[in-house]
C-alpha positions in Angstrom: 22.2 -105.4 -25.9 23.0 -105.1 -29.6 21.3 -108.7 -31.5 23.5 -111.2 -33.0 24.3 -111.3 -36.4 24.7 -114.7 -37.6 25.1 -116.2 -41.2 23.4 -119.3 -42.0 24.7 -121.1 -45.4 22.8 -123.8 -47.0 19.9 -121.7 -45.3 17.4 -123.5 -47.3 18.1 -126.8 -46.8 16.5 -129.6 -44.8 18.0 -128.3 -41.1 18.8 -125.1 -42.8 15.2 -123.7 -42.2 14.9 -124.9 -39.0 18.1 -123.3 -37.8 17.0 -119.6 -39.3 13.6 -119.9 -37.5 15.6 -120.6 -34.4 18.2 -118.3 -34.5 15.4 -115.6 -35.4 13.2 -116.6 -32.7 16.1 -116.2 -30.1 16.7 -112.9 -31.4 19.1 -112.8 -33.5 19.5 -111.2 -36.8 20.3 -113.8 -39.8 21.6 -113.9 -43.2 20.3 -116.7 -45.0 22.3 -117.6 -47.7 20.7 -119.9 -50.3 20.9 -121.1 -53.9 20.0 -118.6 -56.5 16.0 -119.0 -56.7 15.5 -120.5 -52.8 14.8 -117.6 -51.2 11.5 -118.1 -50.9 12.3 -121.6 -48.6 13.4 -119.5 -45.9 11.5 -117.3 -42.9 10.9 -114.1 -44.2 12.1 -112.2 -41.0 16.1 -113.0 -42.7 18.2 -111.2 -45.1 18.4 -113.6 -47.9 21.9 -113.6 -49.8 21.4 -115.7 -53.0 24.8 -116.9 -53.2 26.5 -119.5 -55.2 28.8 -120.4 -51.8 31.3 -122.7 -53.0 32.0 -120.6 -56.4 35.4 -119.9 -55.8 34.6 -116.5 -58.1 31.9 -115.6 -55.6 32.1 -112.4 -52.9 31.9 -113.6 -49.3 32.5 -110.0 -48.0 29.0 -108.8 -49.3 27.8 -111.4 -46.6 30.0 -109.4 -43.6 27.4 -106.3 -44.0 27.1 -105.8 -41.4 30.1 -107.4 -39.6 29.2 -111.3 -38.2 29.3 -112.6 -34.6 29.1 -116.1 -35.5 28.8 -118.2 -39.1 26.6 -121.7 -38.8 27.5 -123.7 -41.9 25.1 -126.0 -42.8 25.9 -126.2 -46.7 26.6 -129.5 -48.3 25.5 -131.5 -51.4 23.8 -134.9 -51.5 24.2 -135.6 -47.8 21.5 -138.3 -48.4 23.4 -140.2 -50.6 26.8 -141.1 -48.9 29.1 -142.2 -51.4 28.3 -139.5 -54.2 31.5 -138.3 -55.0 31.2 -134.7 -54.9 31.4 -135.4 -51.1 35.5 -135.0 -52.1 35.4 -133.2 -54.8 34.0 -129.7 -53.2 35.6 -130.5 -50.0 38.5 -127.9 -50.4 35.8 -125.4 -51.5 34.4 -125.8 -48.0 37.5 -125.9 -46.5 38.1 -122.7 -48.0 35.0 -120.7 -47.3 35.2 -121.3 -43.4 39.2 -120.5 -43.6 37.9 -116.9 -45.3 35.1 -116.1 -42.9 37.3 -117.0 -40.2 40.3 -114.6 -41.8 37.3 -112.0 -42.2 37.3 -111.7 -38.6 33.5 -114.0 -37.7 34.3 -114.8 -33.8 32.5 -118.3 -34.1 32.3 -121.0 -36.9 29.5 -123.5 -36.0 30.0 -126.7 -38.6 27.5 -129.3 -39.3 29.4 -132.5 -39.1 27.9 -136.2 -38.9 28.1 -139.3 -36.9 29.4 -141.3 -40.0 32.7 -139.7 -39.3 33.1 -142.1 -36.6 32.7 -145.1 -38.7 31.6 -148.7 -36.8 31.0 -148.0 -33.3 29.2 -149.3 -30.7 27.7 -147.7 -28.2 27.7 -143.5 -27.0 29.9 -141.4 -29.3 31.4 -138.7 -27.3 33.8 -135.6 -28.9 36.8 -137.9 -27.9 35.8 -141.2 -30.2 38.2 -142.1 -32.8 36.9 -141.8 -36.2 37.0 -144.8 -38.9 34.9 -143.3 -41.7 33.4 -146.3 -44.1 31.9 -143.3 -47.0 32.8 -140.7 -48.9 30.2 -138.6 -46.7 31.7 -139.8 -43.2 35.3 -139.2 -44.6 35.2 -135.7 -46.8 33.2 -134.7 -42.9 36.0 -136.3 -41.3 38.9 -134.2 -43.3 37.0 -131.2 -42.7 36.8 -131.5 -38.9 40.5 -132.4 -38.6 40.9 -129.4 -40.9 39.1 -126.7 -38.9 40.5 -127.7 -35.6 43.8 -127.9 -36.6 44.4 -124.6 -38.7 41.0 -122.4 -38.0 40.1 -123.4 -33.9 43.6 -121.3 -32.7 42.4 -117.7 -33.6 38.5 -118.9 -34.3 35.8 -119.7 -31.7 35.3 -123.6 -33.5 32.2 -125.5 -32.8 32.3 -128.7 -34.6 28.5 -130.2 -34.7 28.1 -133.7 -34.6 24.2 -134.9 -35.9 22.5 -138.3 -35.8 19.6 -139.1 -37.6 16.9 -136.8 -38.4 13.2 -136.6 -38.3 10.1 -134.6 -39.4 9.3 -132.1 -42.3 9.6 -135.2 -43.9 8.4 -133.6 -47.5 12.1 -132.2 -47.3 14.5 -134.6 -47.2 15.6 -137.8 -49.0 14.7 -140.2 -46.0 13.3 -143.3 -45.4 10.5 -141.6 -44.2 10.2 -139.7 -47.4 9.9 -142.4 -49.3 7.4 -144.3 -47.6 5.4 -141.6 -47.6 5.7 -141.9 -51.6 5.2 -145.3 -51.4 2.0 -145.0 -49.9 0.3 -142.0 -52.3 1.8 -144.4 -55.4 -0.5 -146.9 -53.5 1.8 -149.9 -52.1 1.0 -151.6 -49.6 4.3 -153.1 -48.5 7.7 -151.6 -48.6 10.9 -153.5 -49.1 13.3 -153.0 -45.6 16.5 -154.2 -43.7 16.2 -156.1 -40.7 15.1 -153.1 -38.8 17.4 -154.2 -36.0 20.1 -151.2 -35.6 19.5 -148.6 -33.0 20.2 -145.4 -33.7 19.8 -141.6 -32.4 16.5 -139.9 -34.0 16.0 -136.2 -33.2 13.2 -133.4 -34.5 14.6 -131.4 -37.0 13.2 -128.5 -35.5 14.8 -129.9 -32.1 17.5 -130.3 -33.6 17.7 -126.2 -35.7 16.8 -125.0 -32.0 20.4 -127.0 -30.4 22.9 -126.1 -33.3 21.2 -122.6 -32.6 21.9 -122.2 -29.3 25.3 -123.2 -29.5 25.8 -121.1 -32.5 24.7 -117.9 -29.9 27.3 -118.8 -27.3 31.6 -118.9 -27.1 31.9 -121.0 -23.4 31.2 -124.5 -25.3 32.8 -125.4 -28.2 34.9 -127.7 -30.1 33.1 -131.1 -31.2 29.7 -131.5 -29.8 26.7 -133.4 -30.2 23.9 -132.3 -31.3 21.1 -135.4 -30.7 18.5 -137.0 -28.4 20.9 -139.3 -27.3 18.5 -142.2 -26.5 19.0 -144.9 -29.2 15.8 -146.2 -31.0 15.7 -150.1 -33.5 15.2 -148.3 -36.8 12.2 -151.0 -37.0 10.7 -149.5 -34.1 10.9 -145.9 -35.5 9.4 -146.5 -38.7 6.4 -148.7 -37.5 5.8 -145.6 -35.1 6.3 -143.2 -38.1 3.4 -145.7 -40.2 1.0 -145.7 -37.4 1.2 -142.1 -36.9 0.5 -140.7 -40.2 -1.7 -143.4 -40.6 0.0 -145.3 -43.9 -1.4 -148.7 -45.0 1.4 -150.3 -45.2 3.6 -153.0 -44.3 7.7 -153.2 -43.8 8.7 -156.1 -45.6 11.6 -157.1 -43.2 14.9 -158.5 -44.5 14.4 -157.4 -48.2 17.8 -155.6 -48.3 20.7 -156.0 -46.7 21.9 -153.9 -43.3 24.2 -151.0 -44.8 27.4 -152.7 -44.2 29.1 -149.0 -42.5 26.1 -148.8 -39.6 26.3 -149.8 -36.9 24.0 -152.1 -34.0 23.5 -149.6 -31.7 24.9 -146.2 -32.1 24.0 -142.6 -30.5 25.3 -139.7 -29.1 26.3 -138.7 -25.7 24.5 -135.9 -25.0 25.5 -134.9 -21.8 26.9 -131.5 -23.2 24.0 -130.5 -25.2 21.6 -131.1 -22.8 23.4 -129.4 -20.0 23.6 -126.4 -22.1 20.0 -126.3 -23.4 19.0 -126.2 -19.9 21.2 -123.2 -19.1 20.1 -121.4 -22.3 
């Protein structure tokens, strides 16, 4: 059987890697496409195509050499920081990417999305919760989903990818965990914190590259699907473990901030889906 071929954008990003690595290991053949100069982020065993993605000036057909099975976009800017407002501002640039590949004739479109499309929530999120978002992140993801399913998901194999929260390779991300591990090389001993009290859906990143790439390698599920652990976890409890296992001295200092006023108490995703079809991959 001939291998996949599969384009990965924003291949050198935080999941990006991870998702590469997967799809490579499951043996398919990838085109990484990264920022000019970020090549070298990315497993060696994938094309690289240093791309600026969202130029409206740039070639997307060079990409289709050979022809694509599947595209897994994973490109976005300042996902860390949810109310930047480029979050808007390129989402018609993204909009427009996945409308070309999907003209071009690429039989699946696998699209990052987030669980701060659904806004307040408690409880499991399931593909049929009604979305709220409360920032620019959660919405611009929001308007892209509706977007995709209603104009792309007729003549295009759509699978929109919900994520939670995210853990490990924690030198490459913006994180809580990043920055206590900051904290602690710049010496502090204590670390200002919210209550700690919200529960929330924590999943490996490299968990999570090896989910997004198994769906990305099939056409029987698709549509909105979570990608998580879907066991919910106090935030409190999943930094303390995150201290004690890299061994940090230091100390949460509980209450310093306030709880973001958009999360949640408890939160996660129903991962009934996901887990089904892990098993079956």
């Amino acid at each position: 059987m001939t291998a996949q071929h599969v384009i990965v954008t924003g291949a050198a990003g935080y999941v990006g890697r991870h998702v590469v690595t997967a799809l490579l290991d499951a043996g398919a053949e990838v085109t990484a496409v990264v920022r000019p100069g970020r090549g070298d982020r990315v497993d060696e065993r994938a094309r690289i195509a240093e791309l600026d993605l969202l130029d409206p000036a740039s070639d997307l057909s060079t990409l289709l050499e050979p022809p694509a099975d599947a595209l897994v976009h994973l490109a976005w800017e300042a996902g860390f920081a949810h109310n930047a407002p480029q979050h808007m501002l390129r989402l018609s640039d993204h909009f427009r990417v996945l409308d070309a590949f999907s003209r071009a004739g690429v039989g699946r479109i696998a699209a990052l999305g987030t669980m701060h499309e659904i806004g307040r929530h408690e409880g499991a999120i399931t593909a049929e919760t009604p979305t709220n978002p409360l920032s620019l992140y959660g919405i611009a993801k929001d308007a892209l989903r509706r977007a995709v399913l209603a104009h792309i998901a007729p003549t295009t194999t759509v699978q929109w990818l919900r994520a939670f929260y995210i853990l490990g390779d924690d030198r490459q991300n913006q994180s809580i965990f990043t920055k206590l591990l900051e904290a602690a090389e710049a010496g502090k001993t204590t670390f200002p914190f919210t209550s700690g009290k919200a529960q929330f859906d924590f999943i490996q990143v490299d968990e999570l590259g090896r989910q997004i790439a198994t769906v990305a390698l099939q056409d029987e599920v698709h549509g909105v699907l979570n990608v998580c652990s879907g066991e919910p976890v106090a935030l409190g409890t999943q930094v303390e473990r995150f201290i004690e296992s890299h061994g940090l001295d230091i100390a949460l200092q509980y209450g310093a901030y306030p709880d973001r006023p958009y999360d949640s108490k408890v939160v996660y995703g129903d991962a009934t889906e996901i887990q089904a079809l892990m098993a079956r991959s």
